[in-house]
C-alpha positions as CSV (number, residue, x, y, z in Angstrom):
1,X,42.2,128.5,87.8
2,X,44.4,130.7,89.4
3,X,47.8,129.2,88.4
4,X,46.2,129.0,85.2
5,X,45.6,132.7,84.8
6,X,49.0,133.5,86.0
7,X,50.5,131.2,83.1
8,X,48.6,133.0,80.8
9,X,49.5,136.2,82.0
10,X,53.3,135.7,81.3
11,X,52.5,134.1,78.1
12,X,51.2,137.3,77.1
13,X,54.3,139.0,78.2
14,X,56.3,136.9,76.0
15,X,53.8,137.4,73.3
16,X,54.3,140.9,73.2
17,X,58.1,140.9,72.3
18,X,57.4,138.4,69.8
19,X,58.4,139.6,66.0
20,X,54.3,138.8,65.0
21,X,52.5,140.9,67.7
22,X,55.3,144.1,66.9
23,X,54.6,143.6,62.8
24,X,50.8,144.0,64.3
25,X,51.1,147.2,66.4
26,X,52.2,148.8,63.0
27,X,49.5,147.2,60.8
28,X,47.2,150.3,60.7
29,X,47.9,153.6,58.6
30,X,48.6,156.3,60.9
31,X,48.4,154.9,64.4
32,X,49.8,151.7,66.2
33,X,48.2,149.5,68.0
34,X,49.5,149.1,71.9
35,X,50.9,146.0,72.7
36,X,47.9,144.3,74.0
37,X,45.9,145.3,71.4
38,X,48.1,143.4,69.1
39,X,47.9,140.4,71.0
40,X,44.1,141.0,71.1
41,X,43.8,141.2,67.6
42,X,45.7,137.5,66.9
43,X,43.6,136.4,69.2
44,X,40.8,137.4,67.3
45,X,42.0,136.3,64.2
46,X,43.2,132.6,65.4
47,X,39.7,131.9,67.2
48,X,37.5,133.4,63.8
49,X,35.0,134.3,66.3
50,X,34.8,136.1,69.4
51,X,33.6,139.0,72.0
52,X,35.9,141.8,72.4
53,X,35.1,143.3,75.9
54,X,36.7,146.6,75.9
55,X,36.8,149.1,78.7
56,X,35.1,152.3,77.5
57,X,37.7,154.6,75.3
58,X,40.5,151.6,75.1
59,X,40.0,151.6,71.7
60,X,37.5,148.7,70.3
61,X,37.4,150.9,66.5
62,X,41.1,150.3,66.8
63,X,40.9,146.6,67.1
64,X,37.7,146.2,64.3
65,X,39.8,148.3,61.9
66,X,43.5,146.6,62.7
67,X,41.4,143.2,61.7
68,X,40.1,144.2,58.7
69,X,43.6,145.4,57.7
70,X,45.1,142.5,58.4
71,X,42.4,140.0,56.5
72,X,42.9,142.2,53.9
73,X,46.4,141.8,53.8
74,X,46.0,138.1,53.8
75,X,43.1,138.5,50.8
76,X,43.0,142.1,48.7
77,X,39.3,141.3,48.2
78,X,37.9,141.1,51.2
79,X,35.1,143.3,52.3
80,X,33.6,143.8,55.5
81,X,30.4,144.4,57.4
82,X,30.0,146.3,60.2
83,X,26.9,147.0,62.2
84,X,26.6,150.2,64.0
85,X,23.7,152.5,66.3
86,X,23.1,155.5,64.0
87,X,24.8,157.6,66.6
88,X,28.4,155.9,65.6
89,X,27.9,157.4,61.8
90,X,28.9,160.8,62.9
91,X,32.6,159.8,64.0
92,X,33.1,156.1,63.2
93,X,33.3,155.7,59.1
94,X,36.3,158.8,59.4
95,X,38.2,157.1,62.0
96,X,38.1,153.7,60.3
97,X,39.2,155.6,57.0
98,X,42.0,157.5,59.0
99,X,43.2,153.8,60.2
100,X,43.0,151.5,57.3
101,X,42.4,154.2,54.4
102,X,39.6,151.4,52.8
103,X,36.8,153.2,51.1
104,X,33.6,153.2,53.7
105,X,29.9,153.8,52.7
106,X,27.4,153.6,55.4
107,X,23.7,153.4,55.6
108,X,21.0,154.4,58.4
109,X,18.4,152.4,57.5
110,X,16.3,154.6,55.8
111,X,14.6,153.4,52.4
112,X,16.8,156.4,50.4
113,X,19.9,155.8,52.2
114,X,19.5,151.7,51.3
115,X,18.7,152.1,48.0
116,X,22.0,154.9,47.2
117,X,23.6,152.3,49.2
118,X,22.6,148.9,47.3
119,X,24.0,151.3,44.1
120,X,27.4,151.6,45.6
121,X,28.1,148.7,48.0
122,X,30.3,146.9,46.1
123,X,32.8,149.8,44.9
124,X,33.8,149.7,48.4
125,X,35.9,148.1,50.7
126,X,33.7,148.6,54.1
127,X,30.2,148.9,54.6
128,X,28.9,150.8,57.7
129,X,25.2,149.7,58.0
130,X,23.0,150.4,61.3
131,X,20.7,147.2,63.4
132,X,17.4,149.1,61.7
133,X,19.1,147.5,58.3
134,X,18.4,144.2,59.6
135,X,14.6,144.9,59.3
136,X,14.7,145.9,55.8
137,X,13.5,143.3,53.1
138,X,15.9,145.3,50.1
139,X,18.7,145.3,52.7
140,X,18.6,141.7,52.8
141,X,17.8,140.9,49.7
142,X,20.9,142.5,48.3
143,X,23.0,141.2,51.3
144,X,22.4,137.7,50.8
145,X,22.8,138.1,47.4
146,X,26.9,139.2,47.7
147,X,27.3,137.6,51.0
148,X,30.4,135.5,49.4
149,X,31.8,139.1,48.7
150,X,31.8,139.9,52.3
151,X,34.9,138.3,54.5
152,X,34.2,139.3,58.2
153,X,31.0,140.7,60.0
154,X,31.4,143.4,63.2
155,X,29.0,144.0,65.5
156,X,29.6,147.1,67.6
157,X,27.5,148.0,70.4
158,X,26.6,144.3,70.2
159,X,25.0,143.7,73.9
160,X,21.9,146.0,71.8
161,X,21.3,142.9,69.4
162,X,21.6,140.1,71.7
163,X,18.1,138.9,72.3
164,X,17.6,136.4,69.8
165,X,14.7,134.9,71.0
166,X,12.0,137.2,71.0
167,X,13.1,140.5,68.7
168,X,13.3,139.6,65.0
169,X,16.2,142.1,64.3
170,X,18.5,140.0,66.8
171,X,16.9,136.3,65.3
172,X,18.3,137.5,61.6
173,X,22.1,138.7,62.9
174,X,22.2,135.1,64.8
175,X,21.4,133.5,61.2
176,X,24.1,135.3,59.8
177,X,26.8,135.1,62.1
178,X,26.7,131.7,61.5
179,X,27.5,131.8,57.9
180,X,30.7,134.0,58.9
181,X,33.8,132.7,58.8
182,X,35.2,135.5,60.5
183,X,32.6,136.9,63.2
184,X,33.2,139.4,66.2
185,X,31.7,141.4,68.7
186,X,32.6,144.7,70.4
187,X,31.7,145.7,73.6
188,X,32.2,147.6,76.8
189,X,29.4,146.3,78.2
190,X,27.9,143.1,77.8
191,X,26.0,143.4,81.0
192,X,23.3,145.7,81.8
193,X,20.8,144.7,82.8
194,X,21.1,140.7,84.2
195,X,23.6,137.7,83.1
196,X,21.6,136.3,80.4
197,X,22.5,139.3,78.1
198,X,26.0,138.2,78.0
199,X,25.3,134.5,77.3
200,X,22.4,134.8,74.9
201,X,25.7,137.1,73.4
202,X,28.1,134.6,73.7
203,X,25.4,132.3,71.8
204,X,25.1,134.1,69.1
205,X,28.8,134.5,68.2
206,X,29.3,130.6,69.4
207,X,26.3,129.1,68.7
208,X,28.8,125.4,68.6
209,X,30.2,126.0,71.9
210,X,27.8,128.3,74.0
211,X,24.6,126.5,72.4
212,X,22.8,126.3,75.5
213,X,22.7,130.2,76.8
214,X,20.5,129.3,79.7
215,X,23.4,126.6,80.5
216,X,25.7,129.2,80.2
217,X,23.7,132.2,82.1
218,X,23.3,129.8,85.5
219,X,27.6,128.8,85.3
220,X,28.1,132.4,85.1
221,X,25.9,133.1,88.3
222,X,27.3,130.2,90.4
223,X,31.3,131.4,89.3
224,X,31.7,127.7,87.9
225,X,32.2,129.1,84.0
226,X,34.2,132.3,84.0
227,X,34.8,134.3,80.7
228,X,38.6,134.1,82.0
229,X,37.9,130.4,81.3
230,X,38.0,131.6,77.4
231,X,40.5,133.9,76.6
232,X,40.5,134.0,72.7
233,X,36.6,134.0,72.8
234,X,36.3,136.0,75.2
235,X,38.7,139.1,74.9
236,X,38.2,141.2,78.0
237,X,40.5,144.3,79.1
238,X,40.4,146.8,81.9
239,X,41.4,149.9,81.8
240,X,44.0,149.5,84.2
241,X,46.4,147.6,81.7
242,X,46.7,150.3,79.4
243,X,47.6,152.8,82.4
244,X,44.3,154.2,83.2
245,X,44.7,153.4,86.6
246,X,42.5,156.2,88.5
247,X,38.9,154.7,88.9
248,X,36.1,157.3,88.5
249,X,35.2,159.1,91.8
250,X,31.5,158.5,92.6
251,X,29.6,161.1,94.7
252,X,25.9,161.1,95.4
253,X,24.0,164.7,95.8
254,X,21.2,164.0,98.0
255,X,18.6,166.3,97.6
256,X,15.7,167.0,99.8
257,X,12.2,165.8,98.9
258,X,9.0,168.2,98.0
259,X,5.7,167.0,99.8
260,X,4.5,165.6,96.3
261,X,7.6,163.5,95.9
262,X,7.6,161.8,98.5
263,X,4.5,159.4,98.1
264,X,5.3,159.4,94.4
265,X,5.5,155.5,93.0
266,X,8.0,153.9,90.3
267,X,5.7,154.6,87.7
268,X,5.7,158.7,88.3
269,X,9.5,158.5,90.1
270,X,11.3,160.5,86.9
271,X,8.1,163.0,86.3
272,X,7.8,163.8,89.7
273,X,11.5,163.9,91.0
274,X,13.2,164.9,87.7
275,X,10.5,167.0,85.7
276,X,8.3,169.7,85.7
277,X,7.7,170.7,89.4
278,X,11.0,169.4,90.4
279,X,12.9,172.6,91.6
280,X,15.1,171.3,94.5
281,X,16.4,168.8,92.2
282,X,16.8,171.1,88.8
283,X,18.7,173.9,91.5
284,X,20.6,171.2,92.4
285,X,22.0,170.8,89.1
286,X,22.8,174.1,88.7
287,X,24.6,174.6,91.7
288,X,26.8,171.5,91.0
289,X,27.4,172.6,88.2
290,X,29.1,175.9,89.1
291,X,30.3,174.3,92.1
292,X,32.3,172.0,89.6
293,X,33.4,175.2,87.7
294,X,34.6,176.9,90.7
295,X,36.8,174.2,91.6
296,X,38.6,173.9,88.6
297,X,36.6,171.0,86.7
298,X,35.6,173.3,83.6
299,X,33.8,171.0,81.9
300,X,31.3,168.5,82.0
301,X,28.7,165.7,81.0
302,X,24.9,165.5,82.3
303,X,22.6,162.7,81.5
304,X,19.3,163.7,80.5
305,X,17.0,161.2,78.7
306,X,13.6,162.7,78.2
307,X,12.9,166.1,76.3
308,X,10.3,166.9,79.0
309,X,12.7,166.5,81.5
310,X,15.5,168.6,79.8
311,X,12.9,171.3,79.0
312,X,12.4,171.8,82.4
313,X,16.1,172.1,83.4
314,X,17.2,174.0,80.9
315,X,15.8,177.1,82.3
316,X,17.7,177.0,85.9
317,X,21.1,176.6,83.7
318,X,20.2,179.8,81.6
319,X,19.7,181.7,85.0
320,X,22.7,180.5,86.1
321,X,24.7,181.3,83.8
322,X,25.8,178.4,82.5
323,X,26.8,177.7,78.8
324,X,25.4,174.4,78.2
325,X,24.3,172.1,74.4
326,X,22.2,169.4,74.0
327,X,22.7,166.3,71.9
328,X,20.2,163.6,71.9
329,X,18.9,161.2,68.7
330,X,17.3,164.1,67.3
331,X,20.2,166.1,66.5
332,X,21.4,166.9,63.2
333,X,25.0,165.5,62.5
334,X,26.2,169.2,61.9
335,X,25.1,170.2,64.9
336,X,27.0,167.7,66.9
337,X,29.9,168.1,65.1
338,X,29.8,172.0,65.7
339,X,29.2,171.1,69.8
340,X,31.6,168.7,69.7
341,X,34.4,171.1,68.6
342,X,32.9,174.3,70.8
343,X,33.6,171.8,73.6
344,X,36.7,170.0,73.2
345,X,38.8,172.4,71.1
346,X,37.3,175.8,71.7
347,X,36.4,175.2,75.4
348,X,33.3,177.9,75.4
349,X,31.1,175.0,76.3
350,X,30.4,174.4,80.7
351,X,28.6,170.9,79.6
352,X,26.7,168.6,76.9
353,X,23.3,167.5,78.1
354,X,22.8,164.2,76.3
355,X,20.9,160.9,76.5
356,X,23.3,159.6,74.1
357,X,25.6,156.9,75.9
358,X,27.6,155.7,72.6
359,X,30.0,157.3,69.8
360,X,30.6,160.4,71.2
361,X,34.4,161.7,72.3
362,X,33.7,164.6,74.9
363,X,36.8,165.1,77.2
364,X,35.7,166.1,80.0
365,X,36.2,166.5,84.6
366,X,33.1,165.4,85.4
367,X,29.7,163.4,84.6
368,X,26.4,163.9,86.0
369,X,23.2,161.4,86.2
370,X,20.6,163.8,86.8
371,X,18.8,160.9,85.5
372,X,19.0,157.1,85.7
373,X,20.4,154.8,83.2
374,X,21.4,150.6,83.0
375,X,24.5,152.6,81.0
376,X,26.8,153.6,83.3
377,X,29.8,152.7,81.8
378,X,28.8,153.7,78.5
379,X,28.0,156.8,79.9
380,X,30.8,157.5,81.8
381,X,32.9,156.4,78.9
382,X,32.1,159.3,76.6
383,X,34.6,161.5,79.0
384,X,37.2,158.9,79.0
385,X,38.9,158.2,75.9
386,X,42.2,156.7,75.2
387,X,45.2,155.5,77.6
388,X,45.9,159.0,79.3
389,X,45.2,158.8,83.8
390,X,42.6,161.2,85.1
391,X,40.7,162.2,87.7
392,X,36.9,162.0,86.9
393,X,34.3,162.9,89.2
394,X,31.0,161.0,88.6
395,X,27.4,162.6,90.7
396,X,24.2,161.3,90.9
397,X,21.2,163.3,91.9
398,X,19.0,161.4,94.2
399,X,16.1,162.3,96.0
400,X,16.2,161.7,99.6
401,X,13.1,160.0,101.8
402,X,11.8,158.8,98.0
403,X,11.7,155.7,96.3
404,X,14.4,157.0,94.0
405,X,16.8,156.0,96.2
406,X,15.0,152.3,96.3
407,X,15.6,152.6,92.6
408,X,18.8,153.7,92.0
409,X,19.9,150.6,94.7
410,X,18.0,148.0,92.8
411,X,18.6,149.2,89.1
412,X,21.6,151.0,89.0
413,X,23.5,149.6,92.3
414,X,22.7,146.0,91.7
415,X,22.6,145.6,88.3
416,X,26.7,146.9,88.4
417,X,27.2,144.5,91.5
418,X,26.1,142.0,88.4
419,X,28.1,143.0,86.2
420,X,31.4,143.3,88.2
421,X,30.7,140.1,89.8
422,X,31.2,138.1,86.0
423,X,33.4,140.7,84.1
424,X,35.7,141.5,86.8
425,X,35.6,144.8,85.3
426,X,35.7,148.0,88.5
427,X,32.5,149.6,89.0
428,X,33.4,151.3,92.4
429,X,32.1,154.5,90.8
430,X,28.8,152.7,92.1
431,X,29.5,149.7,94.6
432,X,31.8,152.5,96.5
433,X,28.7,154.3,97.3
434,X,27.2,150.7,99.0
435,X,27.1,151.7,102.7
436,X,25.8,155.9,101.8
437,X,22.6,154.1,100.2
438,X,22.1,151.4,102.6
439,X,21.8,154.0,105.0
440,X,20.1,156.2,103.5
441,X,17.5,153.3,102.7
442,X,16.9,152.0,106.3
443,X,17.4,155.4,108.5
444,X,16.3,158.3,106.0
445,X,15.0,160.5,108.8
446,X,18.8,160.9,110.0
447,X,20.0,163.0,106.9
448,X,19.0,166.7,106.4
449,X,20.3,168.1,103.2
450,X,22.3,170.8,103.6
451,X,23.3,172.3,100.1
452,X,26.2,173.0,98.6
């Protein structure tokens, strides 16, 4: 394995001064690809189907539209499909515009939006049409109806649609994949939760090769299948190779417990240690916060997934002082666009508080989990975009002498182990922070809080 991998490393070198991969960095309209998304992309294209496992911000829209460009090319018909979460229609159908300059209509799923959409479809080039189309009877209907018209299917975000088993909206994509010739998944992370995501994934975009996911799941765990095993299926970069060499810095802020947190169970850990009552740990925020400012990290991303949760918060930051906007699935598109420029162009913004882990470009110093999610990367991914080095500081607010800190080791801790273990993808961000939990864990009474 290891010889092999080195061969195949220096064939990619000599790829990349070939006359094919340079005529494919210059495919797109107004950016080119770097060199190893070029090769990525004939990859792609020789192997007709295949998972695309992208570090966060290395550019996955890139690849989908420098595909479709190049099909295109090859056939002036062709149109595409591409399924997206409905928070990837605020920035998405523009940048796949910018790069290929193909007509784009999308749809969210809602009975207006499909039927102005089943109107229109076929005046343009690429359809944009969220996973809540997939349950729609008229979406179907009209997509089986021109599904010769369509060329390729994309799946962004795809690790959400990979249960195929049980939830009907992932049972329907697996039918139709197969009737692709041209199929692909994007990704930056296949794993969130356990190792069957990724070959129930793997399944549905190989359904010839990877038939047997369960098969697949167990030579995954036991290292005797490795997705290095597969390069043109399975097409996995690390941030690293495009220069982004700095790994996120991951710091836990301990916090100590009130009495009522202490006994609290799973069940009430995010109410009790989190919510309304919880004022060590909403000061905490604060302070970190301004402790961030003062040190010259300006801005900033805080996770936040529950409204009850942020309501309670949000108070401590206006006494603070702190300038802070919230996006979460409720906001209007206007109003994230308007954050989204206060923050990265105007710079009036301290942080976003979002539960939002996908399709939003925030460049920022520093993320915060005041809250837990599987997402990690995804969320930590929104403040690192494109090739450029950086120093990103990444805290989590735990509560000390409480089962959060059981929690966070056994769903956030593990869960990355996981995921590094079969992607060989960094999460030190998290397994850095190993021995600080395991102590914590076994000899809590040692540690004092002691503020910032």
């Amino acid at each position: 394995m290891a010889r092999f991998n080195t061969y195949y490393t220096s064939l990619e070198k000599k790829l990349c001064s070939m006359k094919s991969c340079k005529a494919v960095s210059k495919v797109l309209e107004q950016d080119n690809l770097h060199d190893l998304q070029s090769i990525d992309v004939l990859k792609m294209l020789a192997h007709k189907h295949a998972i695309a496992i992208y570090d966060t911000g290395l550019g996955k829209t890139f690849l989908a539209s420098a595909i479709m460009k190049m099909l295109h090319n090859k056939e002036h018909k062709s149109k595409f499909i591409m399924f997206v979460t409905k928070n990837q229609l605020l920035q998405t159908p523009y940048k796949i515009k910018r790069l290929t300059n193909f007509d784009v209509i999308c749809t969210d799923g809602t009975k207006d939006s499909i039927q102005n959409f089943i109107g229109k479809a076929m005046d343009y080039d690429v359809t944009l049409a969220t996973y809540s189309c997939l349950a729609s009877q008229a979406f179907m209907d009209f997509f089986f109806e021109h599904r010769n018209d369509y060329n390729c299917i994309i799946v962004d975000e795809a690790h959400k649609l990979n249960n195929f088993v049980t939830a009907d909206v992932g049972a329907k994509l697996y039918e139709i994949i197969k009737k692709f010739e041209y199929a692909y998944a994007l990704t930056a992370t296949p794993i969130t939760t356990d190792i069957e995501q990724l070959a129930r994934l793997a399944s549905i975009f190989d359904s010839e090769t990877y038939h047997d996911y369960h098969g697949l799941q167990m030579a995954f765990k036991y290292n005797s299948y490795r997705i290095s095993d597969d390069p043109c299926f399975f097409v996995s970069r690390n941030a690293d190779a495009f220069g982004r060499v700095t790994a996120p810095h991951g710091i836990i802020v301990w916090t100590d417990p009130m009495p009522f947190q202490i006994d609290a169970e799973y069940s009430e850990l995010s109410d009790l240690c989190k919510g309304e009552g919880a004022t060590e740990q909403a000061e905490a925020l604060a302070q970190l916060i301004q402790f961030n400012k003062s040190n010259g990290n300006e801005r900033g991303l805080v996770y936040i997934n529950r409204h009850k949760v942020r309501e309670w918060v949000l108070p401590f930051l206006d006494e603070a002082g702190i300038t802070y906007r919230c996006i979460n699935g409720k906001t209007p598109n206007d109003e994230r666009q308007k954050t989204l420029k206060e923050f990265n162009e105007e710079k009036t913004v301290d942080v976003v508080i979002t539960s939002v882990t996908e399709a939003l470009d925030l460049d920022c110093d520093y993320v915060i989990f005041y809250e837990f999610t599987a997402n990690i990367k995804q969320m930590i991914g929104r403040a690192q975009r494109g090739f450029t080095d950086k120093d990103l500081f990444v805290f989590y607010i735990i509560t000390d002498k409480t089962k959060e800190v059981d929690y966070f080791y056994n769903n956030v801790y593990k869960r990355c182990e996981i995921a590094s273990y079969v992607l060989r993808k960094d999460y030190s961000e998290v397994l850095d922070l190993e021995d600080e939990l395991l102590e914590h864990l076994t000899h809590p009474e040692q540690y004092v809080y002691r503020g910032w």
